[in-house]
N, C-alpha and C positions, 0 to 999 in steps of 0.2 A: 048389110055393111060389107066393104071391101075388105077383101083380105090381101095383104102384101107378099108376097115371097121371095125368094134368091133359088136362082138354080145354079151351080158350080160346076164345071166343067172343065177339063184339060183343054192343053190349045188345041186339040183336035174336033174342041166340041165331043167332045165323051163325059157323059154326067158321070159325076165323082160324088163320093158322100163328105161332107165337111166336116173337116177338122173341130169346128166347134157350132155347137146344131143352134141353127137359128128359131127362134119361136114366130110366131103369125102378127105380123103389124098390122096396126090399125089405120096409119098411114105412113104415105110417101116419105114423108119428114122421118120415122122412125127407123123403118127397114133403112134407111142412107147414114143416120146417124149409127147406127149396129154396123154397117158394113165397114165404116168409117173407124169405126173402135177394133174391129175380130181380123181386117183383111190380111195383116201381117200373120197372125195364125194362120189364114186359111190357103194364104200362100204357101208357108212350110208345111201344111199339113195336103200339099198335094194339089189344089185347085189354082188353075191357072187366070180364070175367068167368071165371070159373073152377068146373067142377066135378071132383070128385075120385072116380074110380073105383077098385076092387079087381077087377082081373081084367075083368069085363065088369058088375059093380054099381056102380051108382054107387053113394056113399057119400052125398056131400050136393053142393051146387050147387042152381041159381048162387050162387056169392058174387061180389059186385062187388067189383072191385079200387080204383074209385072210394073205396066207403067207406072202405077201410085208410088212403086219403090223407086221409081229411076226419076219422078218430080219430086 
């Protein structure tokens, strides 16, 4: 079974530890609804950006956490 992840990173791309630790999804749909709920945390607590892995693929990334606040 796939496992979902987030990696967090400054805009320089430097992995950062987040603000509030995300646990192992089971799917796509969950990791996005979680990021969707913590991003505003995970922005004040340091991380600028977010890419989204299945297993060891990324999926897509960076997306900046920045934007979500300015849409």
């Amino acid at each position: 079974m796939a496992a979902w992840t987030w990696r967090f990173e400054k805009a320089d791309g430097t992995e950062v530890q987040p603000a509030v630790e995300p646990e192992e999804f089971t799917t796509q749909g969950d990791a996005e609804s979680w990021i969707g709920e913590y991003w505003k945390d995970l922005l004040a607590g340091g991380a600028d950006q977010v890419h989204l892995f299945e297993d060891t693929t990324k999926i897509y990334g960076p997306m900046s956490l920045k934007e979500a606040q300015e849409a």
